[in-house]
C-alpha positions in Angstrom: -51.3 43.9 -13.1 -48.9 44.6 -15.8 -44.7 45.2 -14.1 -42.9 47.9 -16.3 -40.1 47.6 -13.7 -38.0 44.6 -13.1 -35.0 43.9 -11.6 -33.9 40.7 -13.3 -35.1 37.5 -14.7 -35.9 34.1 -13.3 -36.7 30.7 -14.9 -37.2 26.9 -14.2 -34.8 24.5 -14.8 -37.0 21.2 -15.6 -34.0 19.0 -15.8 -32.3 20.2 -12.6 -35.3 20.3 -10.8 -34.3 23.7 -9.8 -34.7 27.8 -10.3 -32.5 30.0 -11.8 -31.9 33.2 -11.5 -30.0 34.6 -14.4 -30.1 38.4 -14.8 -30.2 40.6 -12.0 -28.9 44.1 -10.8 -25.8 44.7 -8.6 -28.0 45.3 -5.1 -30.3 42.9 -5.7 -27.6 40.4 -6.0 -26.1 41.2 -2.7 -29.9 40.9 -1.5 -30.5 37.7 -3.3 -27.3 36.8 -1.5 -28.3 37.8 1.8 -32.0 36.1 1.6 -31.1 33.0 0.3 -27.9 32.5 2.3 -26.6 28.8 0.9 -25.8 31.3 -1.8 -21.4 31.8 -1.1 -21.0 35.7 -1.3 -18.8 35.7 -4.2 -20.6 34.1 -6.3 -22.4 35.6 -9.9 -25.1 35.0 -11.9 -26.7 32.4 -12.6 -27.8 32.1 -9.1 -29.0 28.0 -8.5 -31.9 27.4 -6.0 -33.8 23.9 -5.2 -37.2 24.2 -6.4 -38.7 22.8 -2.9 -42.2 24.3 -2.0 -40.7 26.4 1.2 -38.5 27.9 -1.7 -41.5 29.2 -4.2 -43.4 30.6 -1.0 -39.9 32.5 -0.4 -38.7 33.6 -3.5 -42.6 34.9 -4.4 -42.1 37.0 -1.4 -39.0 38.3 -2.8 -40.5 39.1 -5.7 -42.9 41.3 -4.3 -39.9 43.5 -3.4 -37.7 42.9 -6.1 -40.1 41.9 -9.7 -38.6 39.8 -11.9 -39.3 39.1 -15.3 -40.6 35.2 -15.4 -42.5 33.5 -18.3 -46.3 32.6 -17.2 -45.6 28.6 -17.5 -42.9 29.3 -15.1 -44.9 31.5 -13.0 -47.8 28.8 -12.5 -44.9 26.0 -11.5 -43.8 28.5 -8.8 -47.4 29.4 -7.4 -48.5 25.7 -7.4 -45.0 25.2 -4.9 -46.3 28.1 -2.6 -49.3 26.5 -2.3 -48.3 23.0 -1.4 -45.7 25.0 1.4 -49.1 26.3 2.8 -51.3 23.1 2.5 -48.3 21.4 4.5 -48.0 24.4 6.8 -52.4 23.7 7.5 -51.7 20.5 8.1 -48.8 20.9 10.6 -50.9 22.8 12.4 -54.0 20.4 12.1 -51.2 17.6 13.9 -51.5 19.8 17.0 -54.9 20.6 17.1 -56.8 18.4 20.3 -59.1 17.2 17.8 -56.0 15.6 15.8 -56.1 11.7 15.8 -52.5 11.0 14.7 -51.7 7.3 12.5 -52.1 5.1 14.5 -48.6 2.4 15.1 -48.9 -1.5 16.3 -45.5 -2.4 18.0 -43.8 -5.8 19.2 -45.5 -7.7 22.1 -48.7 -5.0 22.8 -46.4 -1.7 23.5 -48.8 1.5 23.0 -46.9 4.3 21.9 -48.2 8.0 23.6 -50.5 10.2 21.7 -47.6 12.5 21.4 -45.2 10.6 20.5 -47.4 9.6 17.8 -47.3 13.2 16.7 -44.3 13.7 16.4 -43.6 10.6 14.1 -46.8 12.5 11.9 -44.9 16.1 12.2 -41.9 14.3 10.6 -43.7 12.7 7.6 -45.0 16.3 6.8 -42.2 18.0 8.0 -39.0 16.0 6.6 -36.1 17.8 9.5 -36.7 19.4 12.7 -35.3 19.5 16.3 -37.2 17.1 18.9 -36.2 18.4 22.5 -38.9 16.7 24.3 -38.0 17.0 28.3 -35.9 14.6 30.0 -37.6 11.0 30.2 -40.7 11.6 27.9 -39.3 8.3 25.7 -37.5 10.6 22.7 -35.9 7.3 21.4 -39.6 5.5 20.8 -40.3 9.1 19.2 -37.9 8.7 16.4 -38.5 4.6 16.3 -42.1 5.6 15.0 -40.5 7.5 11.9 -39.0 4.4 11.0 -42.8 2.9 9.8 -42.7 5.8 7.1 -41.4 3.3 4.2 -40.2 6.4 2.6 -37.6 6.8 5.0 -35.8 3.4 4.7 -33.3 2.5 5.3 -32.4 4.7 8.5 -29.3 5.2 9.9 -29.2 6.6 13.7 -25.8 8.3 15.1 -25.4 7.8 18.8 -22.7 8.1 20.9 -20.4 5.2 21.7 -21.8 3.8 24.8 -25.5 4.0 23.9 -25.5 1.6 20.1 -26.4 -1.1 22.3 -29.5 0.3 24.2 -30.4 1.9 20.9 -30.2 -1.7 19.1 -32.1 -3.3 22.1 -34.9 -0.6 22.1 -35.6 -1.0 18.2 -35.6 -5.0 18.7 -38.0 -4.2 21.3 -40.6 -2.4 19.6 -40.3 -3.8 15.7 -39.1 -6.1 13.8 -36.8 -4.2 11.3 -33.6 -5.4 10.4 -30.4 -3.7 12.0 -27.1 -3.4 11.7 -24.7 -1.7 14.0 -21.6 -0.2 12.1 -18.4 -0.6 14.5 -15.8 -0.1 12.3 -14.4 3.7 11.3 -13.2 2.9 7.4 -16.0 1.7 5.3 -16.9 -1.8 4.4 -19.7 -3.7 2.5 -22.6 -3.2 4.5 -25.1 -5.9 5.0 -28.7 -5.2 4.2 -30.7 -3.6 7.2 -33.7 -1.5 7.4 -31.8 0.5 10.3 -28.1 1.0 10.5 -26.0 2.3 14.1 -23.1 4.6 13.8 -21.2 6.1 16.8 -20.4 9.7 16.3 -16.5 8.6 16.7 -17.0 6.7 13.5 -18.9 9.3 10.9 -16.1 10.9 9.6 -14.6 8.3 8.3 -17.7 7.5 6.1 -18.0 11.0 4.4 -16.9 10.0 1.5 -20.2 6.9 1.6 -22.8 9.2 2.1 -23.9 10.6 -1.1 -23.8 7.5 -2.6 -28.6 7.2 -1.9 -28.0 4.2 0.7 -29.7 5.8 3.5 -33.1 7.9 3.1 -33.3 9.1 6.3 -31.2 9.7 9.9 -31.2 10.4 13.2 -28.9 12.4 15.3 -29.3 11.2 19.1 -28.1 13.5 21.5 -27.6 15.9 18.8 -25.8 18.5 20.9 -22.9 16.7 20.4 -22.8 18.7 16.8 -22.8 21.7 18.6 -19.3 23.2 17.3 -19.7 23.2 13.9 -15.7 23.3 13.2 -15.0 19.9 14.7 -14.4 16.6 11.7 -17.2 15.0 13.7 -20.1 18.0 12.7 -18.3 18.3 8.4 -19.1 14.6 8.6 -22.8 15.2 10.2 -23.3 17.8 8.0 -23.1 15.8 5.3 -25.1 12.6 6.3 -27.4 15.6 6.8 -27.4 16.8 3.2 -27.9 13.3 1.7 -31.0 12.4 2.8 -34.5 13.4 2.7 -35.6 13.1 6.1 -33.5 13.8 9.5 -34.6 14.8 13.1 -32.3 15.6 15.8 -32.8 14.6 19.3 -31.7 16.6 22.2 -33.4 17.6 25.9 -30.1 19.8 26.0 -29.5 21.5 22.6 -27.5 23.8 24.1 -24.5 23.4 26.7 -22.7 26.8 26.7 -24.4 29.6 25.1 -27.2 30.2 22.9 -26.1 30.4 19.3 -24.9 27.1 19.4 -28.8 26.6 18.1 -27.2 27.7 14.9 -25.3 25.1 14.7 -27.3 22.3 15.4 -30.0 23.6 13.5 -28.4 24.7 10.8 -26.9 21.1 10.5 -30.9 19.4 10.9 -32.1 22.1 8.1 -29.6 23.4 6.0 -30.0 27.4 6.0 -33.4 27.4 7.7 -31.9 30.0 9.8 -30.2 31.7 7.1 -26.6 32.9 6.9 -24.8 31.7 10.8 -23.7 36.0 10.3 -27.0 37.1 9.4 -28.4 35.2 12.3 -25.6 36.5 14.7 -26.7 39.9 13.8 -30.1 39.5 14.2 -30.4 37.5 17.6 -26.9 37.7 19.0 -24.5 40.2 20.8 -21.0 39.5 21.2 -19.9 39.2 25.0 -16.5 38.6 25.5 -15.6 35.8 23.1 -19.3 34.3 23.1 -22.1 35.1 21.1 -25.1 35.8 23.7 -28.5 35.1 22.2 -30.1 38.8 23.0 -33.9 37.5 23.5 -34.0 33.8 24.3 -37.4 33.7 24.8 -38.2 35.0 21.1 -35.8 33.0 19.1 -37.4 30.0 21.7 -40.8 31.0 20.3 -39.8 31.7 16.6 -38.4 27.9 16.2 -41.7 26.6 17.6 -43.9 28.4 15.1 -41.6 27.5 12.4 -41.7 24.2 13.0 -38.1 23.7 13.2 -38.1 22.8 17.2 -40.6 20.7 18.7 -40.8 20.2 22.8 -43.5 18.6 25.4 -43.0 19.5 29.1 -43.8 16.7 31.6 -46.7 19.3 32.3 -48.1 19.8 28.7 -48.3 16.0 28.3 -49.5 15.1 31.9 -46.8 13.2 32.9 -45.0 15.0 35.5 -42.6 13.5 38.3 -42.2 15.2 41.4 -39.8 18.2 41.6 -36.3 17.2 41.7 -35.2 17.8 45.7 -31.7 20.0 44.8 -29.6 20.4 48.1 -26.3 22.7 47.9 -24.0 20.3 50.1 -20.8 22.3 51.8 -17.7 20.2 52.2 -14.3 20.8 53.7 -11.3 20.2 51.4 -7.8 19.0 51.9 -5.5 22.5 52.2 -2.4 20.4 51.9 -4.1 19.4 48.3 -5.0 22.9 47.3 -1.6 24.4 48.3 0.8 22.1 45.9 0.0 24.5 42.7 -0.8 27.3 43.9 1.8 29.3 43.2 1.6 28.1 40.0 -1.9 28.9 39.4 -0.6 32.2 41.0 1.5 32.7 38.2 -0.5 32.2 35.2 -3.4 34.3 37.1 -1.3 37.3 36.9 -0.4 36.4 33.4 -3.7 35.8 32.1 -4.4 40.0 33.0 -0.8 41.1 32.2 0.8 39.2 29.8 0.6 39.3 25.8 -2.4 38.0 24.0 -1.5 34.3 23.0 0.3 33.9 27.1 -3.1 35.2 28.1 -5.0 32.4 26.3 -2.2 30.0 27.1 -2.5 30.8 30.8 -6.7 30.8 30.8 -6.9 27.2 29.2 -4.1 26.1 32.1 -5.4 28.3 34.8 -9.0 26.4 34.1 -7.5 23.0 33.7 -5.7 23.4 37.1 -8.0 25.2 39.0 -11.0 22.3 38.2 -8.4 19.4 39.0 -7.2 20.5 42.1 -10.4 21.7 43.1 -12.0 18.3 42.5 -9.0 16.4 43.9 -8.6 18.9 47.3 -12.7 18.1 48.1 -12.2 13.9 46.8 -12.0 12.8 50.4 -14.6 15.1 51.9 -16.9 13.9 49.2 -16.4 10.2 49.7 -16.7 10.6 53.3 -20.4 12.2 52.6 -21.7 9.6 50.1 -20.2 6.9 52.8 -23.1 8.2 55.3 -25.6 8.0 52.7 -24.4 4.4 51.9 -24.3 3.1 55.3 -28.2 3.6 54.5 -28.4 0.8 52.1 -29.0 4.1 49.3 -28.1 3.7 46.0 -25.8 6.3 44.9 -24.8 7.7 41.4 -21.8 10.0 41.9 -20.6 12.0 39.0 -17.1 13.2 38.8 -14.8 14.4 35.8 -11.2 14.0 36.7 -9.4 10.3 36.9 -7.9 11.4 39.5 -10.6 12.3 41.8 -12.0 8.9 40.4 -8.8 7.0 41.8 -9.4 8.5 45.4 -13.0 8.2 45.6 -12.6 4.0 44.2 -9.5 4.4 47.1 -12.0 5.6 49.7 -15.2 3.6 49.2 -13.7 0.0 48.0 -15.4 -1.6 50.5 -18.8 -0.7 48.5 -17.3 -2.1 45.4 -18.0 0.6 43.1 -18.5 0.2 39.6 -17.4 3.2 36.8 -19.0 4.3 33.6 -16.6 6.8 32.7 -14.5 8.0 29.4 -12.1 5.1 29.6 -14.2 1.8 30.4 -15.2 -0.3 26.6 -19.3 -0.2 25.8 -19.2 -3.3 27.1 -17.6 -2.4 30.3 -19.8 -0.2 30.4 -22.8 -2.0 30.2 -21.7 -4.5 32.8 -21.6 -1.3 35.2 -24.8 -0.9 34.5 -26.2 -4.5 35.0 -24.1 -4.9 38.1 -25.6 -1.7 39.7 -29.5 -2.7 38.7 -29.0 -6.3 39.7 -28.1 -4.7 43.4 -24.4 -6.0 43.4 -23.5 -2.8 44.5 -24.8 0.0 45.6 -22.5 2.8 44.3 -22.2 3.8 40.6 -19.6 6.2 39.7 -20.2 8.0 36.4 -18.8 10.7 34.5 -20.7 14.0 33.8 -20.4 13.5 30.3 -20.6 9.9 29.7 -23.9 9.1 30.7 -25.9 11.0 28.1 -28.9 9.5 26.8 -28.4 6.3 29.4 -31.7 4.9 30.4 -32.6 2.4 33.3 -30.9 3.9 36.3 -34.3 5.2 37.6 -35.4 1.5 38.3 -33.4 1.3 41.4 -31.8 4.8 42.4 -33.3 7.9 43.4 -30.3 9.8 44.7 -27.4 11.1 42.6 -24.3 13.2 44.2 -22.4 15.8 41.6 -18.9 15.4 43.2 -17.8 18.2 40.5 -19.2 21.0 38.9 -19.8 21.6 35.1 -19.4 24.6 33.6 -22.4 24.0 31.8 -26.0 23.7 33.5 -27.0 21.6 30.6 -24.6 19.0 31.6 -26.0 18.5 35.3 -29.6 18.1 34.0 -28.7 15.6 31.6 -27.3 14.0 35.1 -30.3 14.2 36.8 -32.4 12.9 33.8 -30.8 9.9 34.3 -33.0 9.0 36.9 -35.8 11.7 36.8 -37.3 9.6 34.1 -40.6 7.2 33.7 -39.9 4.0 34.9 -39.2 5.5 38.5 -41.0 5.2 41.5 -42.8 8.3 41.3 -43.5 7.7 45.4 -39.8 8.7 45.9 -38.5 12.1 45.2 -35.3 12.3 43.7 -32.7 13.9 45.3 -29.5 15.6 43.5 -26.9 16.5 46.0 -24.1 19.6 44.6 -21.0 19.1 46.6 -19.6 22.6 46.8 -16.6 23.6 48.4 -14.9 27.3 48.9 -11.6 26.4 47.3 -10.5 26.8 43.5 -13.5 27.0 40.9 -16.6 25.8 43.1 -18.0 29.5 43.9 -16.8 30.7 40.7 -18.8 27.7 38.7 -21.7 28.8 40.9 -22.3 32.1 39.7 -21.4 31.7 35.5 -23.8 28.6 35.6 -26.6 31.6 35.7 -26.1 32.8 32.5 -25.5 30.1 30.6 -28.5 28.6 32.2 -30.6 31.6 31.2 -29.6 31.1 27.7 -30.5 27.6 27.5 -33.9 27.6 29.7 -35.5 30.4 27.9 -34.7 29.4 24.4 -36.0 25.7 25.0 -38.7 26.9 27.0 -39.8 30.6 26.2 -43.0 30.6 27.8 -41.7 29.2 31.6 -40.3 32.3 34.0 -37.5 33.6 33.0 -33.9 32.8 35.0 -31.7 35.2 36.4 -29.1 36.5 34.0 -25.8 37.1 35.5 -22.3 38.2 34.0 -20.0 36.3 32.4 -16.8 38.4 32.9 -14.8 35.7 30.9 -15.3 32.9 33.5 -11.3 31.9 33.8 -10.8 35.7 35.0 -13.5 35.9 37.0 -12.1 32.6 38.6 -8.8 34.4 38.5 -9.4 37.3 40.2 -11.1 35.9 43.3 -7.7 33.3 43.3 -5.8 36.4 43.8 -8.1 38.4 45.8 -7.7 35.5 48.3 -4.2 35.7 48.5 -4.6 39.3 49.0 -2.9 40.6 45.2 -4.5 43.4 43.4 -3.8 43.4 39.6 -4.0 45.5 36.9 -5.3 44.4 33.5 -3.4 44.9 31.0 -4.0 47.8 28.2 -5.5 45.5 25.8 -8.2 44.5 28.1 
């Protein structure tokens, strides 16, 4: 078929290993630009794209829209890179077939990996960068391990957060032999040679400037939701780790905390543009709600990472290794009305501020009026809390209690000293840390006081407890599932039910909490799991004044917003 028509030209670049597009009309550059969105906006002719074989596939399809004049050397280059994007695409979906038998991996002292874990370590040979959100406990961390015998993708550097490099370094001793090196300091120095390097998250900035440089081939982002806001130091630095190697996977049961399009982000940081311009994709899947973006259909975007390969995710279920259903009990307490009063009129203030006061005092009193609020709430129900976990251990039950405030901490260490409590919070050293955790397995005491964001990605808890309290709510479901993961995991006794105990009072933030954890829950759930029933979706009338207006409902004020509002 001869093309009389075209609207530009297009030609390989053998020494750049890339395509160029050099001539093209005024709409089909804004096309070109939307399409291919690593492409800035304001940029001309010659347009530069990586000749990768996802790329011919894509910019063939393009072409079916928009000819372009290319010579038939060029031509044959491009289909031969659309057909090795759908040989790999056949054999991705060959890895899931039941009739698959994955490579198989010998490991230190007669550890088996799964069959699915297997899997995944083939999906990333083939695949190079995707999103691994297996559910809580299904042994992520062995997951990525398995990459590591890919000699194409040593040496490996894995980002963790700070209190989890020396479980990470422990687990890889475990199951290889593969030199390692844990990086502990935050400016560079001359790095010993390892197969697999550790970097906390705290430290990757200040190695930017180190990663371009070939040293590693491949990484892995642990707990990747901590890359979530992609305007933070910590996710430029990522982002460029990201860029310099061939192969990365993200690992995350939790992808999301708050609200849906943070997806964007972390995806967007594991596969540069695979979800195309963060505005396009806004558009597309998103609807503006307040100041949040609100993913429209969860369960379709949920389902379109899956068939694109760019999110992978076994259930318990799928892999036949379920626990029994978490036993979740919505525990009333009193709380201290002496404790709640001292700021109240305070809080009374900036409520009325944050509906009639001028836009920057209305964000000014919403970040106060939510820092306030959660404290005192915490603090007023400390003592009602302690008193409950007391009954539970006169019982000789181990009890993790999460908490976010150090002040609630220093109540609840006041109130239960005489069970010698140990903390793994925000302020203890790894080490500390780890001590907390040997003391409480080794049965020196039976209470282990935790924060609700400190524990991520901890592992051994489920040996000896089976109960965990949440002393304090989290805005964000995610967090109190990554809580209860910590010991509805394998290695439990699966003859014991867990038990996770919400501590809820009627005060401050509690009911308020409550009802936004709905959304944001619906959000999460259906995107990592599309196919499971769908959750309720409630409202999220700006949580801080929704919180704000049943303060002053309860104090019997009626306000009206401002104009703006």
């Amino acid at each position: 078929m001869v093309i009389n028509k075209y609207y530009g030209k297009i030609e390989f670049d053998n020494n750049h290993n890339q395509w160029l597009i050099t001539e093209a009309r005024p709409h089909v550059c804004i096309k070109i630009k939307s399409i291919f969105g690593h492409i800035p906006k304001s940029s001309v002719v010659p347009f530069k794209l990586r000749n990768k074989p996802e790329m011919c596939e894509t910019i063939l399809w393009f072409m079916m829209r928009y000819p372009l004049e290319i010579s038939v050397k060029d031509f044959d280059i491009m289909c031969d890179g659309k057909q090795a994007h759908l040989d790999t695409i056949n054999r991705l979906e060959e890895v899931f077939m039941p009739s698959y038998k994955p490579r198989m991996i010998a490991l230190n002292d007669g550890f088996a990996p799964r069959d699915y874990q297997l899997r995944s370590a083939d999906l990333h040979y083939l695949n190079k960068r995707f999103l691994l959100g297996d559910d809580l406990g299904l042994g992520k961390t062995l997951s990525a391990i398995l990459t590591f015998f890919n000699v194409n993708v040593l040496p490996a550097v894995v980002v963790v957060q700070t209190h989890l490099t020396i479980q990470w370094e422990y687990e890889i001793k475990k199951f290889t032999n593969l030199r390692i090196h844990v990086i502990k300091k935050t400016k560079p120095y001359s790095l010993p040679v390892a197969d697999v390097y550790i970097i906390k998250y705290s430290c990757l900035f200040g190695w930017v400037d180190l990663f371009g440089n070939g040293l590693f081939k491949s990484c892995v982002f642990d707990e990747v939701q901590e890359l979530r806001r992609s305007e933070s130091q910590k996710y430029e630095a990522g982002k460029a780790l990201s860029n310099s190697v061939e192969y990365c996977i993200g690992m995350s049961a939790t992808p999301i905390y708050n609200y849906g399009d943070e997806i964007y982000n972390v995806l967007d940081l594991i596969k540069p543009n695979c979800l195309g311009d963060r505005y396009d994709f806004l558009r597309e899947w998103a609807t503006l709600r307040g100041m949040n973006h609100i993913i429209l259909n969860p369960s379709a975007l949920g389902t379109y990472l899956r068939d694109n390969y760019l999110f992978l995710r076994r259930t318990r279920q799928e892999v036949g290794r379920e626990l029994p259903l978490v036993n979740k009990i919505i525990q009333n307490v009193g709380y201290d009305e002496s404790e709640a009063k001292k700021n109240e009129q305070l809080a009374e203030t900036l409520a009325i501020r944050l509906f009639q006061g001028s836009f920057v005092e209305r964000g000014s009193a919403a970040r106060e009026l939510d820092i306030m609020m959660r404290q005192n709430t915490g603090v007023s129900k400390a003592r009602e809390v302690a008193e409950y976990v007391k009954i539970l251990l006169e019982n000789n039950e181990p009890i993790v209690l999460a908490g976010w405030h150090r002040e609630v901490y220093s109540i609840w260490q006041e109130s239960l000293k005489e069970h010698s409590p140990v903390f793994y919070t925000g302020t203890e050293s790894p080490k500390q840390k780890n001590d907390a955790v040997q003391s409480f397995l080794n049965g020196e005491t039976n209470l282990f006081i935790i924060s609700l964001r400190s524990g991520i990605g901890l592992d051994g808890l489920q040996k000896r407890c089976n109960t965990i309290v949440i002393g304090e709510l989290d805005w964000s479901p995610k967090v109190h599932d990554q809580l209860i993961g910590r010991i509805d995991r394998d290695g439990r006794d699966t003859n014991e039910q867990v038990t996770a105990i919400y501590c809820v009072c009627e005060y401050g933030s509690d009911p308020v909490i409550m009802d936004i954890l709905g959304l944001k829950a619906s959000q999460s759930h259906n995107i990592v799991d599309p196919l499971s029933a769908p959750t309720n979706h409630l409202s999220d009338d700006s949580r801080i004044q929704t919180m704000a207006k049943k303060f002053l409902e309860k104090r019997g004020i009626s306000i009206n917003q401002s104009p703006e509002q």
